[in-house]
C-alpha positions as CSV (number, residue, x, y, z in Angstrom):
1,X,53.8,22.0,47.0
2,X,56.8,21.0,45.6
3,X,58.8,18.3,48.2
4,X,62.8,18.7,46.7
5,X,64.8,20.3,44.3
6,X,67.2,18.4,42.5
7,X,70.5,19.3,40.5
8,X,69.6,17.3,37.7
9,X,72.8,16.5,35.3
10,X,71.9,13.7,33.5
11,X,74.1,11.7,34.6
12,X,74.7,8.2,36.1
13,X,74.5,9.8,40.3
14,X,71.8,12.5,39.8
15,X,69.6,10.8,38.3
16,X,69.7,8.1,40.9
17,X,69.2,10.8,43.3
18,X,66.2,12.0,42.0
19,X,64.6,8.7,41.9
20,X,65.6,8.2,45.3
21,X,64.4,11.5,46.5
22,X,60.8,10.6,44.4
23,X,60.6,7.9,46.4
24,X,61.4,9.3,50.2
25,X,59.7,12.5,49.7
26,X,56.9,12.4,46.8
27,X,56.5,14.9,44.0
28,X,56.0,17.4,42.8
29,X,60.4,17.6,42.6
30,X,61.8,20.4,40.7
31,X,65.2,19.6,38.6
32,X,67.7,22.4,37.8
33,X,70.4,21.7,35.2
34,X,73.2,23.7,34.7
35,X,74.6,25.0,31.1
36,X,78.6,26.2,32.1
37,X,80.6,25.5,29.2
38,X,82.0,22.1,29.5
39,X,82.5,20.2,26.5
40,X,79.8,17.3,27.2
41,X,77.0,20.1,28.5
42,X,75.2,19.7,25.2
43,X,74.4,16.0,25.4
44,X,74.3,15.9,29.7
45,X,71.8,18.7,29.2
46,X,69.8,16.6,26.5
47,X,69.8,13.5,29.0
48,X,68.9,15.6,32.1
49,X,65.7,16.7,29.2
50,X,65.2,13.2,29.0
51,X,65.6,11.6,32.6
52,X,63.1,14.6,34.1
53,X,60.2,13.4,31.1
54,X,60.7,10.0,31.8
55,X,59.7,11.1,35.6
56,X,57.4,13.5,34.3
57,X,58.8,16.5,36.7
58,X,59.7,20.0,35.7
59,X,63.0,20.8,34.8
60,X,64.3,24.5,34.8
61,X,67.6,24.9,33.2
62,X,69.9,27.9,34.1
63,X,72.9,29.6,31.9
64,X,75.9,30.0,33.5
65,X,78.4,29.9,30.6
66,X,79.0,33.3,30.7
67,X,80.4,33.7,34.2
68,X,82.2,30.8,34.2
69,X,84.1,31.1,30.9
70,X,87.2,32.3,32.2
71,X,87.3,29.3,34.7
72,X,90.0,27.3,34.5
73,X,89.4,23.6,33.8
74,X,90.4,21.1,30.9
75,X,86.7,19.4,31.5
76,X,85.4,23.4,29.9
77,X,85.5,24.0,26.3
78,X,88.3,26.7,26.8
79,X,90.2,23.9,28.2
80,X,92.4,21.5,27.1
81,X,91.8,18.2,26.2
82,X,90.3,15.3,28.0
83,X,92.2,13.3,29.6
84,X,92.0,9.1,29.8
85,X,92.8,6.9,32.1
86,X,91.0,5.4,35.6
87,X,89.2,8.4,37.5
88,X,91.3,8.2,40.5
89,X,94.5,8.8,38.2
90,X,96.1,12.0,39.4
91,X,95.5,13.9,35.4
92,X,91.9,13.6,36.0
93,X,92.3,16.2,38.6
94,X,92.5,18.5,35.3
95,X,88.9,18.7,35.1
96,X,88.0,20.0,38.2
97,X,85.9,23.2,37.7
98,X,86.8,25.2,40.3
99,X,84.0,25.7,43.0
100,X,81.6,24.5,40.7
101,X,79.5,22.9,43.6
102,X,79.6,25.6,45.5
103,X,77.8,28.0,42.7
104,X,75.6,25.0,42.0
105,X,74.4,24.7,45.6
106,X,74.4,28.2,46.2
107,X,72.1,29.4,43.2
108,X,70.2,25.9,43.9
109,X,69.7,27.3,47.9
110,X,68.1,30.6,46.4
111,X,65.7,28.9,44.1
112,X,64.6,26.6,46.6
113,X,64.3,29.6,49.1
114,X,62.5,31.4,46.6
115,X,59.7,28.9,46.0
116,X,59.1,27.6,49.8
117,X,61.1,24.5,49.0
118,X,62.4,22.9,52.1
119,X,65.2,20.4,50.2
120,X,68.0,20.6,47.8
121,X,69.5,17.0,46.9
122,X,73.1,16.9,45.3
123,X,74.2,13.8,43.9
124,X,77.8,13.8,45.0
125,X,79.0,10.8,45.9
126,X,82.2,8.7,47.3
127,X,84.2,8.2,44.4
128,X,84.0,11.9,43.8
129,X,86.1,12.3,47.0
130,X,89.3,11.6,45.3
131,X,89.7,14.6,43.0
132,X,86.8,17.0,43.6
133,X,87.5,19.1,47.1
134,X,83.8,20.0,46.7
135,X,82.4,16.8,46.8
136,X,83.6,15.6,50.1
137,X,81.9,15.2,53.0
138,X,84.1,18.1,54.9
139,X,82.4,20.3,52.1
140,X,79.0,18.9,52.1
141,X,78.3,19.8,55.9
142,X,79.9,22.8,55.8
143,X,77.7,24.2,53.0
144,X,74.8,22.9,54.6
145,X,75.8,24.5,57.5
146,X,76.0,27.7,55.6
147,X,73.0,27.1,53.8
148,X,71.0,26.1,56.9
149,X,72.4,29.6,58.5
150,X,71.4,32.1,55.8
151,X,68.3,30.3,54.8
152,X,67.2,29.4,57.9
153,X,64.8,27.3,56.5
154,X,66.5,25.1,53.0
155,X,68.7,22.1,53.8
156,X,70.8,20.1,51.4
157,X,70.8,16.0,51.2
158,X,73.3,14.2,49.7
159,X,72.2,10.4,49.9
160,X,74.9,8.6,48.3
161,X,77.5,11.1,49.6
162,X,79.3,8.1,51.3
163,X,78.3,5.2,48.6
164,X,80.0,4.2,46.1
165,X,78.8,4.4,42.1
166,X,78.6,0.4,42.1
167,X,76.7,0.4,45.0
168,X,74.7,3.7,43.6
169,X,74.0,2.0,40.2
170,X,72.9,-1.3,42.0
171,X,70.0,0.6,44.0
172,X,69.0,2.3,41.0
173,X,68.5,-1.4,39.3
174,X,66.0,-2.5,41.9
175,X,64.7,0.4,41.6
176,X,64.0,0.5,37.5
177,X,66.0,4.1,37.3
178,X,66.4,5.0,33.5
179,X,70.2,4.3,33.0
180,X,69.7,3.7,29.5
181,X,68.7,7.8,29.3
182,X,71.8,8.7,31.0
183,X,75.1,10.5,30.0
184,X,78.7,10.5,31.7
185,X,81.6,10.8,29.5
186,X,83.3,14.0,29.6
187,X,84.1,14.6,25.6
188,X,82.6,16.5,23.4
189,X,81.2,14.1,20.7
190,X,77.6,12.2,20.8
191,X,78.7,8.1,21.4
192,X,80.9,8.1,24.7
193,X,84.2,7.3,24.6
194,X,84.5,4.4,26.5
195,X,87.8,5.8,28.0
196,X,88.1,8.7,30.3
197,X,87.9,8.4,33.8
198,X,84.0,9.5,34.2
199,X,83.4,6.7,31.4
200,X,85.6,4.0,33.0
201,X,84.4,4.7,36.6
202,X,80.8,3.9,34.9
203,X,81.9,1.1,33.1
204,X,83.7,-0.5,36.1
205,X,80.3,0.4,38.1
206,X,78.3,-1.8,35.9
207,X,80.9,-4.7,35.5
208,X,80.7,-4.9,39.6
209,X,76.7,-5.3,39.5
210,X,77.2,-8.1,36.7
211,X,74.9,-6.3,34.1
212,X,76.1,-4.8,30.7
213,X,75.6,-1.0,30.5
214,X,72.9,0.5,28.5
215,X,74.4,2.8,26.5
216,X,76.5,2.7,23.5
217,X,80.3,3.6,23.7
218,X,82.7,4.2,20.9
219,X,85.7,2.0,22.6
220,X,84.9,-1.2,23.1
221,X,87.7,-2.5,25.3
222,X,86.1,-1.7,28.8
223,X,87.0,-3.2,32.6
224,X,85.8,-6.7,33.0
225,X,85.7,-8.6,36.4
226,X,89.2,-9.1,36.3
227,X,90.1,-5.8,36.7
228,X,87.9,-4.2,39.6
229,X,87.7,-4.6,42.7
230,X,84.5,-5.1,44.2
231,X,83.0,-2.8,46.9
232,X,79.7,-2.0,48.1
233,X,77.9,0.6,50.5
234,X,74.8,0.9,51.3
235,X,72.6,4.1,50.3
């Protein structure tokens, strides 16, 4: 039977979730990815491919660029263009696809209802809280509120919904969790930038657990300990 269902991104905070949820809840896990139309979905998708084989756990992949094309959202390729600059800067508010987690979580309820699946884990986290309304924890109990109500039977986890990415990425290094496999910048090109906010968040992540990130960037000029600020949560 399978024990979760995770929305699977590729990135940096889902995959940390599904080696967490591995862990507390055994496999079989389903992971769901999402194709919507941003500009990095190409090369997300391909590490979400990647992250689920290093696991070896299925990995079912759902379209939903058609019905959220007329979305408005500068992180979408109908958008404009990237912005740079620290996450919590106000322009990277332009990237905000509206209710994105709530169609995520929704369709995610319906496939775990579907297939007697009791969990679906979401790997919003605190530094999300800043721009994203539907990453908050207001939001996160309310869905699962909802969820829980119409279901009556799926409930959604969030287990780093109140920890921090440094203290997210520094669970996943005890824990051997396949950074190196991993995507996060928001352009639309195959080396990551190096310098919008998703990329700088990550880089500043790594710099705080005092170990060199993975993966290659195009800029070179990342945060260094001089200019973070340390802070840690526990998962």
């Amino acid at each position: 039977m399978t024990q979760a269902i995770v929305a699977l991104s590729g990135g940096i905070d889902s995959t940390t979730v599904l080696a967490y949820v591995l862990q507390k809840y055994g496999e079989p896990v389903q992971c769901v990815s999402f194709t919507y139309g941003s500009k990095h979905n190409q090369y997300e998708n391909e590490a979400a491919r990647q992250v689920a084989s290093y696991y070896k756990q299925p990995l079912m992949e759902i379209d939903l660029s058609a019905i959220m094309a007329s979305f408005k959202s500068d992180l979408l390729k109908s958008g404009g263009k990237i912005p740079e600059g620290h996450y919590a800067d106000a322009n990277m508010s332009k990237t905000v696809v509206p209710a994105r987690n709530i169609i995520f979580a929704s369709i995610l309820a319906g496939v775990a209802w579907s297939n007697d699946v009791p969990i679906v884990a979401l790997g919003i986290h605190a530094g999300d809280h800043v721009i994203y309304s539907d990453c908050r924890p207001a939001f996160f109990y309310a869905m699962n509120r909802a969820i829980l109500y119409g279901t009556e039977k799926v409930r959604l986890k969030a287990p780093f919904l109140n920890v921090d990415k440094g203290s997210i990425i520094n669970w996943g290094l005890l824990n051997e969790v396949p950074y190196h496999l991993t995507r996060t910048c928001y352009k639309d090109q195959p080396v990551a930038c190096g310098l919008c906010g998703s990329c700088q968040e990550r880089l500043e992540a790594f710099v705080l657990n005092h170990v060199q990130d993975p993966i290659q960037y195009e800029a070179q000029n990342g945060p260094t300990e001089n200019t973070v600020s340390y802070s840690r949560t526990t998962p």
